[in-house]
C-alpha positions, 0 to 999 in steps of 0.5 A: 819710119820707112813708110812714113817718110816714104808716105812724105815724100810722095805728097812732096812729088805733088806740084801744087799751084792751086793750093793756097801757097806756104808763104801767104799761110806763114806769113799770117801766121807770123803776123798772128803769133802774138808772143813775138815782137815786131822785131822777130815778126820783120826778121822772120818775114824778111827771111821768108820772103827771101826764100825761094822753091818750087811749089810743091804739095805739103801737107803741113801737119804730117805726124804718125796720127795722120796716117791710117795703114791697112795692110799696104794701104796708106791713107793720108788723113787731116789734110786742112793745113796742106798748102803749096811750098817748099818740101823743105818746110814740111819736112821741118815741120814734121821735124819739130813735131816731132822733137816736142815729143821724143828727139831720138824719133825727131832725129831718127825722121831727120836722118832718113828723109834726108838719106832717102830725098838727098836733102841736106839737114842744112838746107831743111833747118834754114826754115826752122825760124820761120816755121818756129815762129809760125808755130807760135800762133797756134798756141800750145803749152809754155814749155813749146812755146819756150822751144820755139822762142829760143829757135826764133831768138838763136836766128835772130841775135 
């Protein structure tokens, strides 16, 4: 877990202006996730545009199978859903991959990231609406699609 977050946070000391920014990506997502009603696509895009961050490189699809290690060497592979915004967004992102498959690792990523960046789990959860919504979009099995409704719906009530 070490390297991983390590791999992370190098990615996240990338300033990024000429990547297409996290907002836009989000904010077509939202629009896309066709289980939302207009009512959580406004909240979320109201609460997205709120968000203010330095753009910095994020990966967007940063889990274990996008790593490849040989000997010291990392390489970072699947590079299609990376865009320039805030850290704290692919730090959730990685986190909620995370938790749809073991909530002990999910924590355990949390915990460390949050150690090692001086993040806050505070200030990394204020994006989970919005990247549970954006989530959305991409389909998935009703069981995910159910988890990150109740994420939306807990923000917006």
């Amino acid at each position: 877990m070490d390297l991983f977050v390590d791999s992370q946070r190098k990615i996240h000391l990338v300033k990024a202006d000429s990547l297409e920014p996290m907002s836009e990506k989000l904010h077509r997502q939202i629009q896309s996730a066709h289980i939302l009603d207009q009512r959580y696509k406004s909240h979320l895009l109201k609460k997205l545009d709120e968000m203010t961050f330095e753009k910095r490189l994020c990966h967007g699809d940063f889990h274990p199978f996008n790593l490849i290690i040989s000997g010291n060497d990392v390489t970072i592979i699947d590079w299609v859903d990376s865009s320039a915004g805030d850290v704290r967004a692919d730090v959730y992102r990685t986190y909620l991959l995370y938790s749809q498959f073991s909530m002990y690792l999910a924590d355990m990523y949390l915990l460390l990231y949050c150690e090692k960046s001086g993040c806050s789990k505070d200030e990394i959860f204020q994006w989970a609406p919005i990247i549970a919504g954006a989530r959305l979009s991409e389909g998935g099995t009703s069981e995910q699609a159910e988890q990150l409704l109740r994420i939306v719906k807990k923000d917006v009530m």
